[in-house]
Jmol script that loads the backbone (N, CA, C; Angstrom):
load data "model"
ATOM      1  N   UNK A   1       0.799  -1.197   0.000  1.00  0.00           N
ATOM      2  CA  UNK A   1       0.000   0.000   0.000  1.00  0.00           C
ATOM      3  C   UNK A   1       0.848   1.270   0.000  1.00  0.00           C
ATOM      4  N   UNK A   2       1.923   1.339   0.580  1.00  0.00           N
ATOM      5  CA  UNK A   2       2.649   2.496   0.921  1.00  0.00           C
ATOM      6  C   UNK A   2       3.048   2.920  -0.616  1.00  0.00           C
ATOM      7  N   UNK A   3       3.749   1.961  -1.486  1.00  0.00           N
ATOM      8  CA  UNK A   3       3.677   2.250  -3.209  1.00  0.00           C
ATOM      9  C   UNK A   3       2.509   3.053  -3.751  1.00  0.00           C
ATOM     10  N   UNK A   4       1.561   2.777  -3.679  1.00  0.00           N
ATOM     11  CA  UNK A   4       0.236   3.143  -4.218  1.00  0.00           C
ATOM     12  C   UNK A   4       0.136   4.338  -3.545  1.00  0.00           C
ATOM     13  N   UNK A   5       0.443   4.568  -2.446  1.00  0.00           N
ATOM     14  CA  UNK A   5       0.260   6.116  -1.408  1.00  0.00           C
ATOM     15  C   UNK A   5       1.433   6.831  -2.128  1.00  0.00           C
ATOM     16  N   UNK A   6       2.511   6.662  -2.115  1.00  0.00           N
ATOM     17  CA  UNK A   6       3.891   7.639  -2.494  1.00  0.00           C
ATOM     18  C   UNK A   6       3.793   7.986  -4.019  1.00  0.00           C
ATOM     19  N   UNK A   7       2.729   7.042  -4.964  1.00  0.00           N
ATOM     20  CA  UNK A   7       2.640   6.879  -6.578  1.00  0.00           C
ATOM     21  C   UNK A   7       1.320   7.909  -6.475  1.00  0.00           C
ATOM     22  N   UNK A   8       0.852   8.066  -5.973  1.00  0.00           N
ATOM     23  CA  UNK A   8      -0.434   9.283  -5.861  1.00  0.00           C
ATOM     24  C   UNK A   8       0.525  10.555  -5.514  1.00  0.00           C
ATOM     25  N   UNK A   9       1.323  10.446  -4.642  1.00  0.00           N
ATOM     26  CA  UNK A   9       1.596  12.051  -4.578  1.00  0.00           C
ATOM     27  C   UNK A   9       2.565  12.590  -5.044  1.00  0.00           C
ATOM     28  N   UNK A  10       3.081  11.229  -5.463  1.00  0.00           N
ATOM     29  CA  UNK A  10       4.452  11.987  -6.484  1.00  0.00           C
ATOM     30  C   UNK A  10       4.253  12.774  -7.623  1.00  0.00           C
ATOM     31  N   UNK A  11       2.723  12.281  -8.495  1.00  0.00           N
ATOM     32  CA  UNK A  11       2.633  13.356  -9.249  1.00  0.00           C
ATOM     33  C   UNK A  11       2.013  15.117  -9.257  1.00  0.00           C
ATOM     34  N   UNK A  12       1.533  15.030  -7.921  1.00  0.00           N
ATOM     35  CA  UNK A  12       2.094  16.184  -7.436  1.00  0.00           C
ATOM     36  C   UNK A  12       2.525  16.993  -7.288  1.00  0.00           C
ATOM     37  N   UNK A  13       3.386  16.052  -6.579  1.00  0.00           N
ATOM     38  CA  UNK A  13       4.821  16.862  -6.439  1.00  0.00           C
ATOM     39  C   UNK A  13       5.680  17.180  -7.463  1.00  0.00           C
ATOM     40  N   UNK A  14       5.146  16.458  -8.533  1.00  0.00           N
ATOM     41  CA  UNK A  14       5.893  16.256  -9.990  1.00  0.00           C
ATOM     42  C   UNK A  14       5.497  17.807 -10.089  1.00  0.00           C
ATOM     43  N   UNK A  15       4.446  17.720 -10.535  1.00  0.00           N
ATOM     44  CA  UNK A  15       3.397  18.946 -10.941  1.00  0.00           C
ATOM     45  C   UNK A  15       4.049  20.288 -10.392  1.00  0.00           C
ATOM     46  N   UNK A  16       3.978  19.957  -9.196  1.00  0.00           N
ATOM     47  CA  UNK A  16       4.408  21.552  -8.460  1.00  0.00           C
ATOM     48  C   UNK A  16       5.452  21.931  -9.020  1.00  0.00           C
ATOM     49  N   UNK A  17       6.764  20.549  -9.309  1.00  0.00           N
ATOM     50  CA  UNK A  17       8.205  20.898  -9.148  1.00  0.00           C
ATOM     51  C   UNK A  17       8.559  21.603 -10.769  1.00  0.00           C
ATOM     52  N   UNK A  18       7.325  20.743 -11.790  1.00  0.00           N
ATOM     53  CA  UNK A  18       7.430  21.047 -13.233  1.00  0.00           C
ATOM     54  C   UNK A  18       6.920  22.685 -13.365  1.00  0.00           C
ATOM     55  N   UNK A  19       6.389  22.975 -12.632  1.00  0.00           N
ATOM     56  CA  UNK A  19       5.667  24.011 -12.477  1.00  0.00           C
ATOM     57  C   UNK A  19       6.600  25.417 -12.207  1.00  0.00           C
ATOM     58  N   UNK A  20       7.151  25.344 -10.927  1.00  0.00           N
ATOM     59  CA  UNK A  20       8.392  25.552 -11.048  1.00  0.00           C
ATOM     60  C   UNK A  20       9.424  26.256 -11.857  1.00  0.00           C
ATOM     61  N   UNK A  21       9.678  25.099 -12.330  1.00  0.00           N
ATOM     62  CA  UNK A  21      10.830  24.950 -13.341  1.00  0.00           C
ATOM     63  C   UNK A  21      10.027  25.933 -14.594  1.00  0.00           C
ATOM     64  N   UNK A  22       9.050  25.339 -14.744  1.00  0.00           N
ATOM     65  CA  UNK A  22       8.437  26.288 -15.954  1.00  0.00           C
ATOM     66  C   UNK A  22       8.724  27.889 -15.901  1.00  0.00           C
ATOM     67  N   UNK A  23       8.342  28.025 -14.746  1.00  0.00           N
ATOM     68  CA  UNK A  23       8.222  29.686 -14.648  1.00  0.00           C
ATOM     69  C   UNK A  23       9.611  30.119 -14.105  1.00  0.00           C
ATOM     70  N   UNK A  24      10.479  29.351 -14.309  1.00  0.00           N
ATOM     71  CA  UNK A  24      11.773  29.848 -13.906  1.00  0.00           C
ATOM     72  C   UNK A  24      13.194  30.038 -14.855  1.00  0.00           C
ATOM     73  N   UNK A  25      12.663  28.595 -15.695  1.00  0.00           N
ATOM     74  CA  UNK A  25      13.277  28.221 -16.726  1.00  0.00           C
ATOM     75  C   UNK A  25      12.233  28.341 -18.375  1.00  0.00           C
ATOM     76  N   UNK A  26      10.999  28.749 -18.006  1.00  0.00           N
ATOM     77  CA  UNK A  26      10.593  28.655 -19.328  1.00  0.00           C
ATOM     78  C   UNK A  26      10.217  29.528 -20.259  1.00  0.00           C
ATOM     79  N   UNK A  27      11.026  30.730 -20.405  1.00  0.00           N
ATOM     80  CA  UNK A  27      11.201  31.511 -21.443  1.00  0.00           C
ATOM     81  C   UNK A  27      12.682  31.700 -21.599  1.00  0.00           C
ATOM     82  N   UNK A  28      13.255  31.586 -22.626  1.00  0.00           N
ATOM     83  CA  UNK A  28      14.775  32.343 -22.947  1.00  0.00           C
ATOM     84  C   UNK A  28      15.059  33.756 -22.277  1.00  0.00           C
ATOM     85  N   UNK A  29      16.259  33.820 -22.086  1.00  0.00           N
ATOM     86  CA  UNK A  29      16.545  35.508 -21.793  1.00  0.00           C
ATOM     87  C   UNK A  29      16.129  36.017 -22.801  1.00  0.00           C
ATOM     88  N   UNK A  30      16.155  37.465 -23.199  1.00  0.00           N
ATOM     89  CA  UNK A  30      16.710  38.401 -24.449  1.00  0.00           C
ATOM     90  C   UNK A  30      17.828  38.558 -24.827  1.00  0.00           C
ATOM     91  N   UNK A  31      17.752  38.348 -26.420  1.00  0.00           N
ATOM     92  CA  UNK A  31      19.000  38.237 -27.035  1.00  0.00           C
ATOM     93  C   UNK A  31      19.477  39.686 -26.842  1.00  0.00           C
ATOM     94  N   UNK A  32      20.865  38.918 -26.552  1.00  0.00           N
ATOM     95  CA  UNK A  32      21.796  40.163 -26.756  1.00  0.00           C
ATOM     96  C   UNK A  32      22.835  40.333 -27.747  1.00  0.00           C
ATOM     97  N   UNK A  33      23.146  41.183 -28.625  1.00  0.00           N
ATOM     98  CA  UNK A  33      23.735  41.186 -29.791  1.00  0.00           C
ATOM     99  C   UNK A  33      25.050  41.453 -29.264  1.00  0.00           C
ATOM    100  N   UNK A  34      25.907  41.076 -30.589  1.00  0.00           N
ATOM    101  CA  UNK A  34      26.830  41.171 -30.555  1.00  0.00           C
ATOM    102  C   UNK A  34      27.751  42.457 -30.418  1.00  0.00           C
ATOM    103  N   UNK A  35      27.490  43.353 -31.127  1.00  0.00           N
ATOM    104  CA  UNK A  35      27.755  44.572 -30.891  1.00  0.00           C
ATOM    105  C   UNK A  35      27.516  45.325 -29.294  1.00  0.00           C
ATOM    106  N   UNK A  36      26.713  44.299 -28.699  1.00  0.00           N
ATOM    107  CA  UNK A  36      26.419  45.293 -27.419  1.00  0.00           C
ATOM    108  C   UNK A  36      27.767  44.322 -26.291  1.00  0.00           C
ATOM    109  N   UNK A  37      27.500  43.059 -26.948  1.00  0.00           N
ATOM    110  CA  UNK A  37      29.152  42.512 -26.083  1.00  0.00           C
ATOM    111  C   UNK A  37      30.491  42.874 -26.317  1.00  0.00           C
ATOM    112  N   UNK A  38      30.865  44.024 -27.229  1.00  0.00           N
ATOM    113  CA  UNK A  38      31.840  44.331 -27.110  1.00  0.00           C
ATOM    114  C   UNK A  38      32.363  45.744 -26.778  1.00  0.00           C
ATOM    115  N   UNK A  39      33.024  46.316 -26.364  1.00  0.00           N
ATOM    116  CA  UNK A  39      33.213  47.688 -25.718  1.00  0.00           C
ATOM    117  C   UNK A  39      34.628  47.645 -26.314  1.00  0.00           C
ATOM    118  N   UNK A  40      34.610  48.864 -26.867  1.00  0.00           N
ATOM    119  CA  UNK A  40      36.046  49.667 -27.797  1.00  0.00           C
ATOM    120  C   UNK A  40      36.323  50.692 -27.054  1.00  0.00           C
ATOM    121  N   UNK A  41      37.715  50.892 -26.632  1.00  0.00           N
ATOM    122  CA  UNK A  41      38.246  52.214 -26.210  1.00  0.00           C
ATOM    123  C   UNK A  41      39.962  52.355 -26.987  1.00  0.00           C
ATOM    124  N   UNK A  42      40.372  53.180 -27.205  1.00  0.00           N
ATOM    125  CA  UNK A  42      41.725  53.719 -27.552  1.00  0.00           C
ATOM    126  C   UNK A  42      42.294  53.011 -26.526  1.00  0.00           C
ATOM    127  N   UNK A  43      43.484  52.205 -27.069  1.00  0.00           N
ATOM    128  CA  UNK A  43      44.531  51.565 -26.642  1.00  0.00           C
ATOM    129  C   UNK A  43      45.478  52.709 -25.490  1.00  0.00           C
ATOM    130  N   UNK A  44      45.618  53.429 -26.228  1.00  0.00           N
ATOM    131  CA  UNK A  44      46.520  54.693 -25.557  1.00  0.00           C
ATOM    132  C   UNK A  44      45.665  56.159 -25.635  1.00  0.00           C
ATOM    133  N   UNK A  45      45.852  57.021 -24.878  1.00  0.00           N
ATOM    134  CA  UNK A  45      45.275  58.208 -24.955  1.00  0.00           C
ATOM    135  C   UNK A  45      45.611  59.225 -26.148  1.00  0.00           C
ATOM    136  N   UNK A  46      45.401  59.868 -26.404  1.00  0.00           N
ATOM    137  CA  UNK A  46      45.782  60.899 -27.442  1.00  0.00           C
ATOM    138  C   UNK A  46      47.012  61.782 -26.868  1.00  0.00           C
ATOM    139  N   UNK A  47      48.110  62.010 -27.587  1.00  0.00           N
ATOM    140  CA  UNK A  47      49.102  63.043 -27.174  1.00  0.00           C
ATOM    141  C   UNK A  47      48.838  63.775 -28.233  1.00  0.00           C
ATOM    142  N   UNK A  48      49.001  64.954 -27.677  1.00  0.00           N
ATOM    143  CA  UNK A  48      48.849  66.446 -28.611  1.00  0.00           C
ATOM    144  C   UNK A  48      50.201  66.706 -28.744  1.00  0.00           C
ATOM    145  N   UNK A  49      51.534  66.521 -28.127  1.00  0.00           N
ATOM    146  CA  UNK A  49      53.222  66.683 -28.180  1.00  0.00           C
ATOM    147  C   UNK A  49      53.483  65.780 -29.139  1.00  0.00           C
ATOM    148  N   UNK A  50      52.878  64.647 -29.447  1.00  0.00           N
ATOM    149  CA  UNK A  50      53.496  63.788 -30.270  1.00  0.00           C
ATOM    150  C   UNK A  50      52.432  64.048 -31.439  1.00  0.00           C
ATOM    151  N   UNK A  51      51.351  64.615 -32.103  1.00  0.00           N
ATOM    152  CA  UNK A  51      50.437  64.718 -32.752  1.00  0.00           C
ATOM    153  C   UNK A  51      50.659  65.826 -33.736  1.00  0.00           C
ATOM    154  N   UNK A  52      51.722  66.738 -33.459  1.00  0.00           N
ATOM    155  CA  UNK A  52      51.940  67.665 -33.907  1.00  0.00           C
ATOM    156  C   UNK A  52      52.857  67.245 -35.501  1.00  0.00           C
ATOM    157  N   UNK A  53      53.459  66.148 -35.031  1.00  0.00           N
ATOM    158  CA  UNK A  53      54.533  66.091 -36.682  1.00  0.00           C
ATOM    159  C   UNK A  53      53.479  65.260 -37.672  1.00  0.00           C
ATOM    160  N   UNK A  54      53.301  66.203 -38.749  1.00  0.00           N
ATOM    161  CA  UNK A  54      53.195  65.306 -40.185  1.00  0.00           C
ATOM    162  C   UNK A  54      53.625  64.813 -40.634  1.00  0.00           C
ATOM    163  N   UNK A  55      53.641  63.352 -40.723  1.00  0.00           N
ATOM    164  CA  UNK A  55      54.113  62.397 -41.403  1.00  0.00           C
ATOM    165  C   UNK A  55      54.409  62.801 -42.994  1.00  0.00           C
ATOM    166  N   UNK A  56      53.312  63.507 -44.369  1.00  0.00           N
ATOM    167  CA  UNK A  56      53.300  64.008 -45.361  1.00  0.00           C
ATOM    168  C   UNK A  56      54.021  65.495 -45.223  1.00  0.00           C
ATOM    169  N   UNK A  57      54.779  65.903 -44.389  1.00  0.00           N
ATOM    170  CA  UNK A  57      55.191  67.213 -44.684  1.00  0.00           C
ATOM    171  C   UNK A  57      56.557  67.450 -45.063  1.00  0.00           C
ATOM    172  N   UNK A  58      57.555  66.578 -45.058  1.00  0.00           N
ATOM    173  CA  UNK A  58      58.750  66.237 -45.373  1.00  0.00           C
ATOM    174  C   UNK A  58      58.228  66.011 -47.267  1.00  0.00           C
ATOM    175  N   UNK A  59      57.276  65.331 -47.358  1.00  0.00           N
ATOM    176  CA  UNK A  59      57.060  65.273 -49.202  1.00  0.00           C
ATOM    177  C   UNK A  59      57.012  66.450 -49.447  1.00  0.00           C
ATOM    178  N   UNK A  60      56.127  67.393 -49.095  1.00  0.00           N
ATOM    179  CA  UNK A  60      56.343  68.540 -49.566  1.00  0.00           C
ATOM    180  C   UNK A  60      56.916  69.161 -49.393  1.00  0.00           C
ATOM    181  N   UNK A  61      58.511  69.637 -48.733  1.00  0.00           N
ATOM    182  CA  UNK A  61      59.194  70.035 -48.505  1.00  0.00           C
ATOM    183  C   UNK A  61      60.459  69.687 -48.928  1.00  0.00           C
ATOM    184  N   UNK A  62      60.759  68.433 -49.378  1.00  0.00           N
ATOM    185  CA  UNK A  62      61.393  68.258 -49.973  1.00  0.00           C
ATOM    186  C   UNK A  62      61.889  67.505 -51.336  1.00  0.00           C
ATOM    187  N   UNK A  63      60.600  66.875 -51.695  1.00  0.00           N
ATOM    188  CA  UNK A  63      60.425  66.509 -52.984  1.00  0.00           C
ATOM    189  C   UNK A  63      59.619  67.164 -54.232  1.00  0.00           C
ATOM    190  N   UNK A  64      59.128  68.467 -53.688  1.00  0.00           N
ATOM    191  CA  UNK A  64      58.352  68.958 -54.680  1.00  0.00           C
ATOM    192  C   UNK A  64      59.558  70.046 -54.714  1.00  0.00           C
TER     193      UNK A  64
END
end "model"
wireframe off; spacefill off
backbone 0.3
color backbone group
């Protein structure tokens, strides 16, 4: 008898536990794109002392 008693309330308990799980586990998150997982910043800061030489100004200065 004790089978037949524990086989009645296990589904139940099934029930409750599926239940549960449903509302905990049963929608996906929101997608999150790819673009929002990545974050870009400048490696190094900007120098304005070192920003000052033109690379193209030696052509014109001395090849034209």
């Amino acid at each position: 008898m004790t089978h037949r008693t524990q086989a009645r309330e296990a589904p139940r308990e099934a029930d409750g536990a599926a239940a549960s799980r449903h509302e905990r586990f049963g929608s996906l998150p929101e997608r999150i794109r790819p673009q929002d997982m990545v974050e870009s910043r400048p490696a190094t800061s900007p120098d304005p002392a070192r920003d000052t030489y033109n690379p193209d100004e030696w052509l014109v200065r001395y090849c034209l």
